[in-house]
C-alpha positions as CSV (number, residue, x, y, z in Angstrom):
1,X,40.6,43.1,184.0
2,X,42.9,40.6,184.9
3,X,46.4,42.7,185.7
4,X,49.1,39.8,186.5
5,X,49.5,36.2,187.2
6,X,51.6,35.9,190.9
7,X,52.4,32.7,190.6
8,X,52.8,31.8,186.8
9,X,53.9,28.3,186.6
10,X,55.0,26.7,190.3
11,X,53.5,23.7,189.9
12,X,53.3,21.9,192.7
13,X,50.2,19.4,193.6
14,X,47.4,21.1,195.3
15,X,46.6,17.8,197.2
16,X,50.1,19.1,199.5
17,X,48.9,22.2,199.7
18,X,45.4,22.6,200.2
19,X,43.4,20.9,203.0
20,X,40.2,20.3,200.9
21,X,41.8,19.1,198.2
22,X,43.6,16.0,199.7
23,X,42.1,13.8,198.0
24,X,43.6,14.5,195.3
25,X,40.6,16.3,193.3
26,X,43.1,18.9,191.6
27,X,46.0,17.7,189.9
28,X,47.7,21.5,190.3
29,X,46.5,24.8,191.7
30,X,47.8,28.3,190.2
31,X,47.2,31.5,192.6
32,X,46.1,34.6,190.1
33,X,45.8,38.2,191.3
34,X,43.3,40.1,189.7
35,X,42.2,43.7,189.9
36,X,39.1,45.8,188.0
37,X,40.6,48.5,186.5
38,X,37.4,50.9,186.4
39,X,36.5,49.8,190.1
40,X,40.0,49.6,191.8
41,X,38.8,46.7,193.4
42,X,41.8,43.6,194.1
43,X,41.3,40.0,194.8
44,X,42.8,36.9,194.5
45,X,41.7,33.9,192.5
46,X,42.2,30.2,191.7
47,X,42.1,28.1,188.4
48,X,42.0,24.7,189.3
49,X,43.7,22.3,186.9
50,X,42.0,18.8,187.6
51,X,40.9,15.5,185.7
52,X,38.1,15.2,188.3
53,X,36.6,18.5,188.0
54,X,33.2,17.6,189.3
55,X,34.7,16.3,192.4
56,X,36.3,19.7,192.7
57,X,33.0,21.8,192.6
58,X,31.8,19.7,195.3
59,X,34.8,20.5,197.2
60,X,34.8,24.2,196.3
61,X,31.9,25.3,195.2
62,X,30.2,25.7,192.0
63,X,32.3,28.8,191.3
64,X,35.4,27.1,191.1
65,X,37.8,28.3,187.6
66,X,38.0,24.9,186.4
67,X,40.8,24.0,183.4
68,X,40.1,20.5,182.7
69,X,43.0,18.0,182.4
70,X,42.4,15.5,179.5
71,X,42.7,11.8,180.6
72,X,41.6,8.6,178.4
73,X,38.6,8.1,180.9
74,X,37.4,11.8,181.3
75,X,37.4,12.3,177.5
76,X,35.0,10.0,176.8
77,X,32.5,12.4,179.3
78,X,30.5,15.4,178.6
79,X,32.2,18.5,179.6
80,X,30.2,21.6,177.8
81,X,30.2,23.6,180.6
82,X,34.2,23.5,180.5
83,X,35.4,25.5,178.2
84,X,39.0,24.8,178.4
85,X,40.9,21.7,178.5
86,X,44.7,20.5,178.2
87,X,46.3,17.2,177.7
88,X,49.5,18.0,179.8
89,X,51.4,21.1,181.5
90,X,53.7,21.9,178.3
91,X,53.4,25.1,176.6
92,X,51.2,26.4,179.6
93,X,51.5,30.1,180.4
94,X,50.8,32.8,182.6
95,X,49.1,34.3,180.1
96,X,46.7,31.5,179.0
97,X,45.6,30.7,182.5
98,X,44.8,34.3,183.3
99,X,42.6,34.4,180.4
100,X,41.0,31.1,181.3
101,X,40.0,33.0,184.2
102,X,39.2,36.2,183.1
103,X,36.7,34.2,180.9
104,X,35.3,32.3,183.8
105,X,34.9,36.0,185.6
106,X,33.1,37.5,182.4
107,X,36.0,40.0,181.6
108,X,36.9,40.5,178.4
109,X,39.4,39.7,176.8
110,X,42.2,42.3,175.4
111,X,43.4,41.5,172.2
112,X,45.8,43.7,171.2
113,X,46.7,47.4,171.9
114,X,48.0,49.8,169.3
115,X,49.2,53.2,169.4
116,X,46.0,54.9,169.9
117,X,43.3,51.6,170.5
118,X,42.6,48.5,172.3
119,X,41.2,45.7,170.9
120,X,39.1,43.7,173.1
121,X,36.5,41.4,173.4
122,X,32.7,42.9,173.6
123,X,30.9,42.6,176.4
124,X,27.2,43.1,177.8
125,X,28.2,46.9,178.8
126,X,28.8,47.8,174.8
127,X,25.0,47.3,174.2
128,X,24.7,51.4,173.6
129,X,27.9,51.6,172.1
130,X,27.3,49.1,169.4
131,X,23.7,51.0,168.6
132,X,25.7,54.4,168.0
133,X,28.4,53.1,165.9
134,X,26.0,50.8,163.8
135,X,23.9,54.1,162.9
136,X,24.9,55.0,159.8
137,X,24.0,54.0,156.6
138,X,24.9,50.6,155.2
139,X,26.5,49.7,158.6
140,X,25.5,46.3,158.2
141,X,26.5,45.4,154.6
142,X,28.6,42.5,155.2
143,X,28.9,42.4,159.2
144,X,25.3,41.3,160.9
145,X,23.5,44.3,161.9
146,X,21.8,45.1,165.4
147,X,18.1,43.8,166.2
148,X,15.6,46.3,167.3
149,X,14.9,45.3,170.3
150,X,17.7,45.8,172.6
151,X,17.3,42.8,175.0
152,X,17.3,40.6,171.9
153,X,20.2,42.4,170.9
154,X,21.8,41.9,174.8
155,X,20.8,38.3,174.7
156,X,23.1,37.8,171.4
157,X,25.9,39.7,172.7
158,X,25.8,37.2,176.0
159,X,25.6,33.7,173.1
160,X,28.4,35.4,171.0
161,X,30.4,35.7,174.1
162,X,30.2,32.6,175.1
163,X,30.1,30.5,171.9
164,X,31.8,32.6,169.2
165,X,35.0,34.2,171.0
166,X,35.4,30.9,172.8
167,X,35.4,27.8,170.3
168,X,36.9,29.6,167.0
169,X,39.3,31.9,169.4
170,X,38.3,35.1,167.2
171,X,35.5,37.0,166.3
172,X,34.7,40.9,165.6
173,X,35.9,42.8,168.6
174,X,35.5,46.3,170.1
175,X,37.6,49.4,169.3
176,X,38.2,51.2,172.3
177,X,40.0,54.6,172.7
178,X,43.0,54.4,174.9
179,X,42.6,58.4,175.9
180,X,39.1,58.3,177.6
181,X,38.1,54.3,177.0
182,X,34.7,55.2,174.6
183,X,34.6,52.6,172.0
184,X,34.5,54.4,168.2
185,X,34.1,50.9,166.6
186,X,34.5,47.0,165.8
187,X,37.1,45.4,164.0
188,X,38.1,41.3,163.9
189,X,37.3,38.3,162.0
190,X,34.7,36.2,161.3
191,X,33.8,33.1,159.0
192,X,31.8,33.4,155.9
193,X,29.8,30.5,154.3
194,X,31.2,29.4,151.3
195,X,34.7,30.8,151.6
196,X,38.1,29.4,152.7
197,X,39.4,32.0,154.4
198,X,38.4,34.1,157.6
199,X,37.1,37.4,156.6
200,X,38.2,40.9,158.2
201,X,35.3,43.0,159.0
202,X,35.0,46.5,160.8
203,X,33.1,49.7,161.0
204,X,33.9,53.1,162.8
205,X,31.3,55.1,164.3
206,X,30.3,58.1,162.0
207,X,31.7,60.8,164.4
208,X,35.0,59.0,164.5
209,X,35.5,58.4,161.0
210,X,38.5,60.3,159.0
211,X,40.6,59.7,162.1
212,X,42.9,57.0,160.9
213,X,41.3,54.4,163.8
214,X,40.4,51.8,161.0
215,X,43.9,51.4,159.1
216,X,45.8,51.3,162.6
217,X,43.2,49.0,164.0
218,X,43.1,46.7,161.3
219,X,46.8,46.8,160.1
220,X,48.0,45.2,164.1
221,X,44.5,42.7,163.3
222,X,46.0,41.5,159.8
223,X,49.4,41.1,161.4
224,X,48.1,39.4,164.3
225,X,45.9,36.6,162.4
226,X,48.6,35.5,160.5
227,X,51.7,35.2,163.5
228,X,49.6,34.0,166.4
229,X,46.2,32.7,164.7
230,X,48.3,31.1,162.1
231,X,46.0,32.1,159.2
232,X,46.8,30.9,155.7
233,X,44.8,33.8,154.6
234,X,42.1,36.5,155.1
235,X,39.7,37.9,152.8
236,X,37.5,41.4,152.6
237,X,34.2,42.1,151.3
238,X,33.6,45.7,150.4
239,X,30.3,46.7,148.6
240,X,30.0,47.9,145.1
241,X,30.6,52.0,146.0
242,X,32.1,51.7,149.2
243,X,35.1,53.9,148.5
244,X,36.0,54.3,152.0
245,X,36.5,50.9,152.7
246,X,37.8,49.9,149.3
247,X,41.0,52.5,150.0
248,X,41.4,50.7,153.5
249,X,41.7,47.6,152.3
250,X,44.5,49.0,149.3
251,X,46.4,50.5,151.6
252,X,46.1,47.3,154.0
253,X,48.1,45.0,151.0
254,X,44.5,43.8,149.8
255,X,44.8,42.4,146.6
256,X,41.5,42.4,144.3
257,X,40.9,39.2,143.7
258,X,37.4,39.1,141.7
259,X,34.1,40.9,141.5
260,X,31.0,38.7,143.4
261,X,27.5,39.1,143.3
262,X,27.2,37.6,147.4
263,X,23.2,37.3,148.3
264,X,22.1,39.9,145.9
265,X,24.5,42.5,146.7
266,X,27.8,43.2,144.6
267,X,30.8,43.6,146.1
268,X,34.6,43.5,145.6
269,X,36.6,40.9,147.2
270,X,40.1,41.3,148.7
271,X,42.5,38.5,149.4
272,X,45.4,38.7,151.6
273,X,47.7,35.9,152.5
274,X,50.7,34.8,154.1
């Protein structure tokens, strides 16, 4: 995981700085140092801030971290394998740009930590993990259940990644104990067809139910979608009979807002909002 950003914001063009970037290919270098936690290993990295980014990867590689600088002319172009772009320097952070990175390494993530949990982003290494917490019964009433085949299920993780987590900036994320870093469940938010507001979904493993890990998980989640994802509102759906979940959401401030029959299934609906 990413541990800190050396240089955060010393902006100063990379065409005086670097030799085979005279040319004026990146518009600003930023120096990261980055470290994998579970390896020990250290290295230092680049995210290249450029209106010319192609030019760049000739330069430097196809590996280049690449955060594309908007321009009238480059807008107009196909970028999809960018998945990051600005329109100036204002507002930029050390904290953005290391997580611009981190996603062009394949590290996930950390969304928030609480007294006893982080929340982070899954990854391709949560493939066993997922399959234990998801055995139970009704696991998958109103978050999409696991496929049978596990390198279909691999395969989805990889597209979620990639295309959930990075265009709406949320999704269901990983519970993973702070004390010995095993993962005991999900937790997060994901959109529902035919309703306004994101929904907040999770599950806890079986063995690590009873433990608290949902309320304190989802209490920092509910508090964080409304200050920094600027949510209007969030909803719940909780299954006709799911008491367990139905107390969660009660003592999370749910309100009941109505009783829906949602693809055959009833279910209670909880509204919270800001």
């Amino acid at each position: 995981m990413l541990e800190k950003v050396v240089l955060e914001l010393g902006w100063e063009p990379a065409a005086e700085e670097i030799e085979e970037l005279r040319e004026g290919l990146a518009l600003y270098q930023v120096k990261l140092e980055s470290g994998m936690r579970e390896k020990g290993e250290q290295g230092e990295g680049v995210v290249y801030i450029t209106d010319r980014p192609d030019a760049v990867r000739e330069k430097m590689g196809d590996e280049a971290c690449i955060l594309l600088f908007l321009t009238e002319e480059n807008r107009k172009l196909e970028w999809g394998n960018i998945p990051y772009a600005v329109e100036s320097l204002e507002g930029l952070d050390g904290d953005f740009l290391g997580k611009v990175y981190q996603r062009h390494r394949g590290e996930p993530w950390v969304i928030l930590e609480t007294e006893r949990l982080v929340v982070r982003e899954m990854e391709e290494g949560d493939l066993e993990a997922l399959y234990r917490i998801y055995d139970q019964r009704d696991a998958a009433d109103f978050l999409d259940g696991l496929s049978e085949d596990r390198d279909e299920e691999r395969a989805y993780i990889k597209d979620y990644i990639e295309k959930v987590y990075a265009f709406y900036g949320f999704g269901i994320w990983m519970l993973e104990e702070k004390s010995g870093g095993r993962c005991v469940g999900r937790a997060g938010f994901h959109m529902r067809e035919g309703f306004a507001y994101p929904e907040l979904g999770f599950i806890v493993a079986q063995e690590d139910q009873r433990k608290g890990y949902c309320l304190e998980a989802c209490s920092a989640l509910l508090e964080y979608g409304f200050r920094e994802l600027e949510f209007d509102g969030v909803q719940a759906l909780v299954a006709e009979g799911n008491r367990a979940s139905e107390e969660v959401c009660r003592r999370l401030g749910g309100t009941p807002a109505e009783k829906i029959c949602w693809k055959g299934k009833k279910c209670l609906r909880f509204v919270w909002e800001a």
